[in-house]
VORO-745061 format. One record per residue (C-alpha): residue in one letter; x, y negated, z. Coordinates in nm, 4 decimals. Layout:
N
   res         xx         yy         zz
     A          X          Y          Z
...
! end
This chain:
280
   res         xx         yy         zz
     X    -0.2116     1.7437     0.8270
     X    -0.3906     1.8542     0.5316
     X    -0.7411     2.0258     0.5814
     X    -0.8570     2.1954     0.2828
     X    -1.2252     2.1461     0.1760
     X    -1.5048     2.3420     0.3212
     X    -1.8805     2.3212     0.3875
     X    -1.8826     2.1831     0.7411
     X    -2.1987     2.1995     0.7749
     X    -2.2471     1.8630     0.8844
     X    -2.0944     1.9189     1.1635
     X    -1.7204     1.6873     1.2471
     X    -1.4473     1.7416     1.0410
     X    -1.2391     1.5147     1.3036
     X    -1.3891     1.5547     1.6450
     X    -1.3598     1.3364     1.9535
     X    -1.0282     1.3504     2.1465
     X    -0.8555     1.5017     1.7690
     X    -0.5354     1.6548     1.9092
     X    -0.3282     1.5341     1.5808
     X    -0.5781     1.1901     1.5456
     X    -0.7042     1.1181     1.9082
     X    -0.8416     0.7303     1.7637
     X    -1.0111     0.9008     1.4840
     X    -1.3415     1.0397     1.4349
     X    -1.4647     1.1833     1.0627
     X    -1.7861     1.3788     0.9516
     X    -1.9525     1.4014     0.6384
     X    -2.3494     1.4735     0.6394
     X    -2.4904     1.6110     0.3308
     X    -2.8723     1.5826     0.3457
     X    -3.1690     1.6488     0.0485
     X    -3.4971     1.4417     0.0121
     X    -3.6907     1.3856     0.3977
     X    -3.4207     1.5217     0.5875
     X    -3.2853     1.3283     0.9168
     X    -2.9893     1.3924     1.1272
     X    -2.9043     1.2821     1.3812
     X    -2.6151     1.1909     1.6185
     X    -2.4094     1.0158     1.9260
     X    -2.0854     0.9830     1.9682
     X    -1.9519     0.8926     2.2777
     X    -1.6671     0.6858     2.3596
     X    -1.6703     0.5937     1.9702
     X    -1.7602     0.3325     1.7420
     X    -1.8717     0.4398     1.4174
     X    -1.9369     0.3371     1.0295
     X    -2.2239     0.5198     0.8175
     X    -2.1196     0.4870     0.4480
     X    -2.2915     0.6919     0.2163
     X    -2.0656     0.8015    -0.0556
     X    -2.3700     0.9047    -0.2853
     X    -2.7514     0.8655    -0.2349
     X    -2.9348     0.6354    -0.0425
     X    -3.0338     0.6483     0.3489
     X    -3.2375     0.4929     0.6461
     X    -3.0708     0.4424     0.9474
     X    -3.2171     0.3532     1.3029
     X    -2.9257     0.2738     1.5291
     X    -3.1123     0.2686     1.8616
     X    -3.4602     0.1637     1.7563
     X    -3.3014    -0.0855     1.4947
     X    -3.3937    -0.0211     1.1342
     X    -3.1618    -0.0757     0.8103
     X    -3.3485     0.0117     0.5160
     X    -3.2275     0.1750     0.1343
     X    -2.8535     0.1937     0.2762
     X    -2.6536     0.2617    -0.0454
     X    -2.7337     0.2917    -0.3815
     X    -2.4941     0.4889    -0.6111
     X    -2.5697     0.7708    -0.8159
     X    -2.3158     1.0958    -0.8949
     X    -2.0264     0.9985    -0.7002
     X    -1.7872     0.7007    -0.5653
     X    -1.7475     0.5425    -0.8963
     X    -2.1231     0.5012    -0.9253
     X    -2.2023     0.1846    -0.7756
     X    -2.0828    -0.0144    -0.5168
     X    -2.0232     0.0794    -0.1208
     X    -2.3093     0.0040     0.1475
     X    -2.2209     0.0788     0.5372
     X    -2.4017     0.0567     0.8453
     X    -2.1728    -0.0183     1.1751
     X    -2.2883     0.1895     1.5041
     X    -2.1531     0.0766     1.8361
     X    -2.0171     0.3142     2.0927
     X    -2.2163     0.6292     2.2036
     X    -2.5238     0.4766     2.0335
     X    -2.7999     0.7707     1.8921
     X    -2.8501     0.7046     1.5587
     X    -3.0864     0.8705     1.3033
     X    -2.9890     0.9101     0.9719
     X    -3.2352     1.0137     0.6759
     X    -3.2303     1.0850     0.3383
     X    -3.4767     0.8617     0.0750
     X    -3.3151     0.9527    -0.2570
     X    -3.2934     1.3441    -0.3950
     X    -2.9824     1.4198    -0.1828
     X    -2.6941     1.2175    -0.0268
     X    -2.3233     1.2739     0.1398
     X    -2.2680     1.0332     0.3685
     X    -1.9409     0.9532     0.5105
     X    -1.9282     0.8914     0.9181
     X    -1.6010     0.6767     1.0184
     X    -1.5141     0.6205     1.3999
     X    -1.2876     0.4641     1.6342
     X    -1.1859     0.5310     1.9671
     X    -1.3310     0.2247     2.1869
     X    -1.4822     0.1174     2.5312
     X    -1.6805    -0.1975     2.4659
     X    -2.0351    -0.1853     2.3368
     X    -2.1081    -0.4293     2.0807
     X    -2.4358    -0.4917     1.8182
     X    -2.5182    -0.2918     1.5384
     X    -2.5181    -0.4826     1.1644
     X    -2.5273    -0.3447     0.7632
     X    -2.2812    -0.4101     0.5361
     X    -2.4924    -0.4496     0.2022
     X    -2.2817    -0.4492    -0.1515
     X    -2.2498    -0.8473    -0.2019
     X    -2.0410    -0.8639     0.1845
     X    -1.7698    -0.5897     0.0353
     X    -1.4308    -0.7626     0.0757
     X    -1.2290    -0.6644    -0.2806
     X    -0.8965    -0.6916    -0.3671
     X    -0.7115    -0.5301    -0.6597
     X    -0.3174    -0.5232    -0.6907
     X    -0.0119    -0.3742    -0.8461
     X     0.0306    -0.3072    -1.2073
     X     0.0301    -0.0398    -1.4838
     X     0.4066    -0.0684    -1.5491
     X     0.5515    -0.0336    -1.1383
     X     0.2673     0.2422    -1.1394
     X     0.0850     0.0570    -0.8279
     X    -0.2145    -0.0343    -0.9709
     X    -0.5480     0.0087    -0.7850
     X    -0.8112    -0.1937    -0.5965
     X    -0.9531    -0.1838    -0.2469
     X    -1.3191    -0.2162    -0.0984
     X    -1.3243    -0.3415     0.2437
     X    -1.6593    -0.2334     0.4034
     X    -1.5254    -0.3429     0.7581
     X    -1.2094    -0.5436     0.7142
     X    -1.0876    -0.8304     0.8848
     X    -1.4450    -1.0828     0.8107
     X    -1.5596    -0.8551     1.0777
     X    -1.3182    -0.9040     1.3724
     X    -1.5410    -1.0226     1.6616
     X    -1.8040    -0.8076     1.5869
     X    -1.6267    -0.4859     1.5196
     X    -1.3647    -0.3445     1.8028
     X    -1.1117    -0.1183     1.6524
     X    -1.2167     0.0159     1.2923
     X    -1.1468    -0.0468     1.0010
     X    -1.3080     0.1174     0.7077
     X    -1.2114     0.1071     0.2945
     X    -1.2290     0.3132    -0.0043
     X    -0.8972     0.2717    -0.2394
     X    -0.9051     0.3509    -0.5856
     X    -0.6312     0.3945    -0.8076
     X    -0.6591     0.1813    -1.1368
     X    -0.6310     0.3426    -1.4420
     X    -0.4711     0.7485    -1.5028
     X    -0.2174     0.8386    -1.2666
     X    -0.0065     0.6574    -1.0443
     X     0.0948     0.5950    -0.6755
     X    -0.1239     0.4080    -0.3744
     X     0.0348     0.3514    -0.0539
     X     0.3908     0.2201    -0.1394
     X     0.5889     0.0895    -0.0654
     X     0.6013     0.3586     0.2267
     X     0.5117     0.2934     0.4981
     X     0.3717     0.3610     0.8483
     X     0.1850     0.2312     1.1528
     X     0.2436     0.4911     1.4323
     X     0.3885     0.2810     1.7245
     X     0.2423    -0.0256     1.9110
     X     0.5451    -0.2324     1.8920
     X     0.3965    -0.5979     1.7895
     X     0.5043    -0.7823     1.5689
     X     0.6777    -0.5240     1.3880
     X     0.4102    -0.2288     1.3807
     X     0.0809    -0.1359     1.5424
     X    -0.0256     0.1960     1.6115
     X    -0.3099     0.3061     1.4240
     X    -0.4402     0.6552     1.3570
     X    -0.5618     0.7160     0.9821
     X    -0.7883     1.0072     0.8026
     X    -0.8668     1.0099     0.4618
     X    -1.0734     1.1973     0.2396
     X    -1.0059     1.2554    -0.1372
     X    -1.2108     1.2537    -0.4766
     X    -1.0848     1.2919    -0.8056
     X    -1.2378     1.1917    -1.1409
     X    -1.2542     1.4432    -1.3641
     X    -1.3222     1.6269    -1.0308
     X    -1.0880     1.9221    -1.0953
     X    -0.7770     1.6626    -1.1013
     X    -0.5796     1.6059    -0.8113
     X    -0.2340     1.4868    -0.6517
     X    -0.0223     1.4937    -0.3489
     X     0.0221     1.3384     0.0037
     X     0.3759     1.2983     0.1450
     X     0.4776     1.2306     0.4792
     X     0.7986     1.1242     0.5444
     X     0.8676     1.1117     0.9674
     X     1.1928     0.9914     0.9556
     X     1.3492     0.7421     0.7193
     X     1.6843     0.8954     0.4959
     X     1.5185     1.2786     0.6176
     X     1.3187     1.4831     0.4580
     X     0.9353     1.5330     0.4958
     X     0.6204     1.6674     0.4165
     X     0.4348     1.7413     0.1034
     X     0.0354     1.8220     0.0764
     X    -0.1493     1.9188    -0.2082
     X    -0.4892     1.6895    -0.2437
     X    -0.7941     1.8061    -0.4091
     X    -1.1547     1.6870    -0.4478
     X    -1.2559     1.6362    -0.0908
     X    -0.9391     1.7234     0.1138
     X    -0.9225     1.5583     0.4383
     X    -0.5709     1.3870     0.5232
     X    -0.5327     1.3216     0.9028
     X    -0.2129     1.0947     0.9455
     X    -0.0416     1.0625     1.2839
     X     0.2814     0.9275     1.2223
     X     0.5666     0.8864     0.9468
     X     0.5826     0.7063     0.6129
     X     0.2439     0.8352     0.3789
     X     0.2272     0.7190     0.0411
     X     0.0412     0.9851    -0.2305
     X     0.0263     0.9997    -0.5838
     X    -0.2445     1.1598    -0.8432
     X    -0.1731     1.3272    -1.1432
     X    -0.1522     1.1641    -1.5205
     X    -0.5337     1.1676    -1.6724
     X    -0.6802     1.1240    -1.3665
     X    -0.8297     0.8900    -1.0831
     X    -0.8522     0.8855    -0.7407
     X    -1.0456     0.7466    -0.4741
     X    -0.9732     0.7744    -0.0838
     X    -1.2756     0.7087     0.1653
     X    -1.0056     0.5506     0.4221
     X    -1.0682     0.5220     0.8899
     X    -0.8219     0.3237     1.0628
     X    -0.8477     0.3150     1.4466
     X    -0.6118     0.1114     1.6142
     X    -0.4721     0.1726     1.9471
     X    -0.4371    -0.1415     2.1463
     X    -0.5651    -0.3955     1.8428
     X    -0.7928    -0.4066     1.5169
     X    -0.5782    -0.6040     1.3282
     X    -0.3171    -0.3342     1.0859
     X     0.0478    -0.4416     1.1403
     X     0.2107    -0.2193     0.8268
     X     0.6349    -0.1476     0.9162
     X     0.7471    -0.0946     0.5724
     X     1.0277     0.1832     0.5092
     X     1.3701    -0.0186     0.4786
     X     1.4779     0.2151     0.2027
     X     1.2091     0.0950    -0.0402
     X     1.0899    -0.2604     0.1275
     X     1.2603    -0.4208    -0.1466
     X     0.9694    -0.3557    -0.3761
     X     0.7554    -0.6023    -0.1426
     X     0.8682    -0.8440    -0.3673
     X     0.8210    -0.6791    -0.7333
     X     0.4957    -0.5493    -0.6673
     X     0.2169    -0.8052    -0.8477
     X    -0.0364    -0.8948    -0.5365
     X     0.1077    -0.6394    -0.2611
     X     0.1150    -0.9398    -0.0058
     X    -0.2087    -1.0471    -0.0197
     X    -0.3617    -0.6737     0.0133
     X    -0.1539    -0.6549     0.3339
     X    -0.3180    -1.0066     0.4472
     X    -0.5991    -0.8184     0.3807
     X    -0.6007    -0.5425     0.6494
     X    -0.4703    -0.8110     0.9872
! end
């Protein structure tokens, strides 16, 4: 499902219980110099990441100090995160002239302790190539270094490398718990585009050899994924970044099923294996 931008006025873009998401929970705060907001989700375990700007957060009378530090937008620096356990009340507030901060959650039942995730602990990895159009390069703000101390999310940005291209292929999908093959895990994702007028498209394929779904992606579109193949493309003379929330239904770890149909690129894809290491 594609949901077009709009000022939500900080309020969730994916709520708890999502009828289309259910593991899922996404907001975006947008706050000026002084402000504070504040929040508790329960039932979920959740990921502040300020996409631009810099925050304080107190995650129940714990402190985390000058919480991200880029400028204009997601290009601008590197990614900071705070991790908030389940149904925790949290205070965020704003200590640079404005901010948009991202809020990332997960369906969970277990309380567990509340850490930052400063720029130096990012987990990189950057893979495909200019010439099978795959390029682009992942920041892991909670990926797998975190098991143990994290129950079900897992949080990234993806950016694609270069002008143009494809990210998420080969297709694939991760909408039944059927281990080893597959895990389920929910997915949202929200869009930016540099220049910020470019944009691309989201497909979603249900059914392999059938035909599927086609979105339209623009600076700050939401993408809520429930099940089906998903990989999206931007256009020539552009780039584009994804702010990406994985819940997982029954484990943390991501077991990808790729689509038979196009597996075979698996193994002509520079570094594709190791960014799939990357998310179990």
């Amino acid at each position: 499902m594609h949901i077009a931008p709009y000022d939500n006025a900080n309020r969730p873009i994916v709520d708890i219980g999502d009828a289309l998401v259910p593991l899922n929970y996404f907001n975006i705060v947008k706050l000026k110099r002084g402000d504070a907001f504040e929040y508790q989700v329960p039932g979920y375990e959740t990921c502040i990441v300020p996409a631009t700007g810099t925050v304080e957060v107190t995650v129940e009378g714990v402190h985390f100090a000058d919480v991200g530090n880029r400028g204009v937008d997601v290009w601008d620096g590197e990614p900071q995160g705070v991790y908030v356990p389940v149904g925790a009340r949290v205070t965020i507030v704003c200590t640079s002239e404005a901010t948009e901060t991202f809020v990332a959650g997960a369906l969970y039942d277990k309380v567990l302790e509340p850490f930052d995730v400063r720029s130096a602990d990012i987990d990189m990895v950057q893979y495909g190539s200019d010439e099978t159009k795959t390029h682009r390069k992942i920041k892991h703000i909670l990926g797998t270094k975190y098991h143990g101390k994290v129950g079900r999310l897992l949080v990234s940005e993806l950016f694609t490398v270069g002008q143009g291209g494809w990210s998420g292929f080969p297709s694939h999908k991760h909408d039944t718990d059927r281990l080893p093959l597959e895990a389920r895990h929910d997915e949202t994702y929200n869009f930016r585009f540099m220049p910020n007028h470019g944009s691309g498209v989201q497909m979603l394929q249900r059914e392999d050899g059938k035909p599927g779904d086609a979105y339209h992606i623009v600076d700050g579109s939401t993408i809520c994924i429930d099940k089906g193949y998903h990989p999206c493309a931007v256009l020539p003379g552009y780039e584009m970044y994804y702010f990406t929330i994985l819940a997982g239904l029954s484990q943390r770890s991501l077991v990808q099923y790729f689509q038979p149909s196009h597996s075979a690129q698996l193994e002509t894809i520079p570094g594709i294996k190791d960014m799939i290491a990357k998310f179990k």
